[in-house]
C-alpha positions in Angstrom: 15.6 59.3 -43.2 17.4 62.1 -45.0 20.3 59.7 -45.7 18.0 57.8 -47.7 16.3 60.8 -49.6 19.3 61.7 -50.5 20.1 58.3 -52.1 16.8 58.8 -53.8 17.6 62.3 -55.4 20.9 60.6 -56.6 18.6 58.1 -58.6 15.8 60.4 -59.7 19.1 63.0 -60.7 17.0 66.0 -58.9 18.0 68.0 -56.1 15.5 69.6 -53.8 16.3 73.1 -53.1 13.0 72.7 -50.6 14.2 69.3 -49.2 11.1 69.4 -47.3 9.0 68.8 -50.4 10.6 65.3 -51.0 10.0 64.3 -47.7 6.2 65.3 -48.1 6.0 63.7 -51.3 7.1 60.1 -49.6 4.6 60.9 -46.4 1.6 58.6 -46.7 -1.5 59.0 -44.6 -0.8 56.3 -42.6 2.0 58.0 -41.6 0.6 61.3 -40.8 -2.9 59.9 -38.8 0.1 57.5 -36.4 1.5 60.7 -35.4 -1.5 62.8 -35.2 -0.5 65.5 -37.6 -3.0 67.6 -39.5 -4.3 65.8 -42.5 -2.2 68.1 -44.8 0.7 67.1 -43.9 0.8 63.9 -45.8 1.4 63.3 -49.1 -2.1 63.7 -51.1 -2.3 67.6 -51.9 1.0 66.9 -54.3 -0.6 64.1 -55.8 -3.6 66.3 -56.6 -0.7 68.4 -58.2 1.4 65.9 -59.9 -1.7 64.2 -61.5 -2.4 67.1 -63.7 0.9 67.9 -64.3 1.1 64.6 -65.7 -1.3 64.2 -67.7 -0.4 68.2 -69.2 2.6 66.5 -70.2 1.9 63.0 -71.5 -1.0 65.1 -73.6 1.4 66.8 -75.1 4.0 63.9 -75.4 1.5 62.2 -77.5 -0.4 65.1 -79.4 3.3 65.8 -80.7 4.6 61.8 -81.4 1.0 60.6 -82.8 -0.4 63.6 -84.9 -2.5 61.8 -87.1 -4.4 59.5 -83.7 -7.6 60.8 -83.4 -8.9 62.3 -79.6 -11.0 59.0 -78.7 -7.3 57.1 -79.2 -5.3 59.9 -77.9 -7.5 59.4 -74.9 -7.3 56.1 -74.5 -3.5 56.0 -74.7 -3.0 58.6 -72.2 -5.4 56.8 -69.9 -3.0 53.5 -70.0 0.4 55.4 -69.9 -1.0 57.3 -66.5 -2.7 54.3 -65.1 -2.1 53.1 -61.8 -0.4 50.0 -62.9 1.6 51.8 -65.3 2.7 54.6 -62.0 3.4 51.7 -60.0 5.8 49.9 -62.2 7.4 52.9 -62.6 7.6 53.4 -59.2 9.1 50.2 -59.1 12.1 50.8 -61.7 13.4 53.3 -59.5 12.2 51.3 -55.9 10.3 54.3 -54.7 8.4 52.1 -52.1 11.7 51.5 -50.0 11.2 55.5 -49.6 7.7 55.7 -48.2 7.3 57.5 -44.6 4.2 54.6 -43.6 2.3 53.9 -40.8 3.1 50.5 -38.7 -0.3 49.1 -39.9 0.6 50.1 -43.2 3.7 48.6 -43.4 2.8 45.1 -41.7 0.4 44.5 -44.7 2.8 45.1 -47.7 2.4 48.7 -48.3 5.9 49.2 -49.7 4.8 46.9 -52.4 1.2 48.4 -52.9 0.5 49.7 -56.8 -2.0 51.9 -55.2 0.5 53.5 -52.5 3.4 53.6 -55.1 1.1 55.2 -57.8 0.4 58.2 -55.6 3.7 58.6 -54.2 5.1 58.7 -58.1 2.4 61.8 -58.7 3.5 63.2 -55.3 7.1 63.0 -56.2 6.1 64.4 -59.6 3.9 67.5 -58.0 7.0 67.9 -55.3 9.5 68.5 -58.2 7.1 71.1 -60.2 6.9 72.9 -57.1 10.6 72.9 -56.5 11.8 73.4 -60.0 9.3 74.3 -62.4 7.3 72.7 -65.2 10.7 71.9 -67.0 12.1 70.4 -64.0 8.8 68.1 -63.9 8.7 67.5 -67.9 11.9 66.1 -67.4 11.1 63.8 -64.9 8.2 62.5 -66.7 10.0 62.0 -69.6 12.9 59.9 -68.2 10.8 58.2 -65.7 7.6 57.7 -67.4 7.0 58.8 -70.6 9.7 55.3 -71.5 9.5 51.7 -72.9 5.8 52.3 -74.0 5.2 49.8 -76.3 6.5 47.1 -73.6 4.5 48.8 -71.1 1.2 48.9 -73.9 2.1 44.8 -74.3 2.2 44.4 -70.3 -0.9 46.6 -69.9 -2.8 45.3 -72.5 -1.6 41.8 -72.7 -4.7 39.4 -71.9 -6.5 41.1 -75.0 -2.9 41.2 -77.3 -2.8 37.0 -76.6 -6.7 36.6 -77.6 -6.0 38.5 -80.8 -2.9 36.9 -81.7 -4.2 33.0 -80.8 -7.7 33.8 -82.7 -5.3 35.6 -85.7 -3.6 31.9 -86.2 -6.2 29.2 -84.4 -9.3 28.6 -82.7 -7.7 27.6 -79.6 -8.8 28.3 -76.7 -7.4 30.2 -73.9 -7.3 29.5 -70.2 -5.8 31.0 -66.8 -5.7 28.4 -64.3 -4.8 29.3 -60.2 -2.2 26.9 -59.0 -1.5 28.4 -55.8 -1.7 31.3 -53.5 0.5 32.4 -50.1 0.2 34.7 -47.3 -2.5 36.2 -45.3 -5.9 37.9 -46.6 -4.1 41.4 -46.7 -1.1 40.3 -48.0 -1.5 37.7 -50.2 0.4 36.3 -53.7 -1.6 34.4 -56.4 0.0 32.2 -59.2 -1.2 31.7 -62.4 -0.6 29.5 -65.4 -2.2 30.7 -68.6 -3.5 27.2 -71.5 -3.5 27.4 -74.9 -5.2 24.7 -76.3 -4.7 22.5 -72.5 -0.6 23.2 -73.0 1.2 25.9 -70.5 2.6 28.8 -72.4 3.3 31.1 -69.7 2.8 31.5 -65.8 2.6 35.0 -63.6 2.3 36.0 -59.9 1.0 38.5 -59.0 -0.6 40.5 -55.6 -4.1 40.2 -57.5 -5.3 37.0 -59.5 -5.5 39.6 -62.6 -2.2 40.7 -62.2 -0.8 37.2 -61.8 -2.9 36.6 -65.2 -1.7 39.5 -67.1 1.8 38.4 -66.4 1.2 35.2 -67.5 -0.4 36.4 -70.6 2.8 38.7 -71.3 5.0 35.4 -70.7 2.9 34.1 -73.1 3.0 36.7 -75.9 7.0 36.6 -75.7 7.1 33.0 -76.1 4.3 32.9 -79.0 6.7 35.9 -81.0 9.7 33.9 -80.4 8.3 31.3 -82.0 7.2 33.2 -85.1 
């Protein structure tokens, strides 16, 4: 297992003076309750960490790029940027989830792949390098791991309500996400989606949840509308 931290530090570009840090920040419960360890010992107490030293961060990130956005829309940005989604496909871009110390239950039903299990571990890893290194250390992080590709991450995020807005900007069509098939057992399964504009395919998504295989459908969608244009 340290073989593979290590290949992860090499990605992230931190080293771990406390090596033991990283390996708490990739411990999930499931992990911890198999081998009867004390609760502590998993991974949550640096999430509780890494969540505020997060959202110190992207607070200031945006108080400094956006200073004429009022609180209420300040708000609401920070709240999409730090969303779990928005964690997990972070998570993703640097394949944190091939890291995770899991369970055997855990790991039968996907939980490499899990937005909710990647989410934490990306706060984790974030509370794990503030402890290690300092706030800097951390901001850093954030910055180069996070705090990037916004707007496409605003467009994925937000992209059933951008497609409504820019079909009822040029038409009165109307839109609609139709299942055409799903795969896998109930804890595990994969739902795909095709999303009609006016009864003609524009875009199709899959996803672990039948809104996430919408959303990326939508996104699809959006792409192909603005190529268009």
């Amino acid at each position: 297992m340290e073989k593979k931290l290590k290949e992860l530090e090499k990605k992230i570009g931190y080293v771990f003076r406390d090596f033991t840090l990283l390996k708490t920040a990739m411990m999930h419960s499931s992990y911890t309750n198999e081998r009867h360890l004390e609760k502590y010992r998993c991974n949550e107490r640096l999430e509780f960490l890494g969540d505020a030293v997060l959202e110190l961060v992207s607070s200031e990130f945006l108080f400094r790029e956006s200073p004429k956005v009022s609180e209420g829309e300040l708000t609401k940005t920070r709240a999409s940027m730090v969303c779990e989604p928005s964690l997990a496909m972070c998570a993703r871009d640097i394949g944190l989830g091939d890291y995770l110390l899991l369970g055997k239950g855990e790991e039968a039903t996907g939980g490499r792949k899990r937005d909710s299990i990647t989410s934490d571990a990306m706060e984790a890893l974030i509370g794990a390098i503030y402890l290690d290194g300092g706030f800097t250390s951390a901001k850093e992080f954030i910055h180069r791991f996070v705090l990037t590709d916004l707007e496409d991450k605003k467009l994925f995020y937000d992209s059933k309500t951008i497609l409504q807005e820019l079909v009822q900007a040029d038409s009165n069509r109307e839109i609609t996400y139709r299942l055409v098939g799903e795969e896998g057992p109930d804890h595990n399964k994969s739902f795909s989606v095709e999303v009609l504009i006016g009864g003609k395919s524009y875009g199709a998504g899959c996803g672990r949840t039948k809104k996430g295989a919408e959303q990326q459908a939508a996104y699809e969608a959006i792409l192909k509308l603005r190529a268009r244009k």
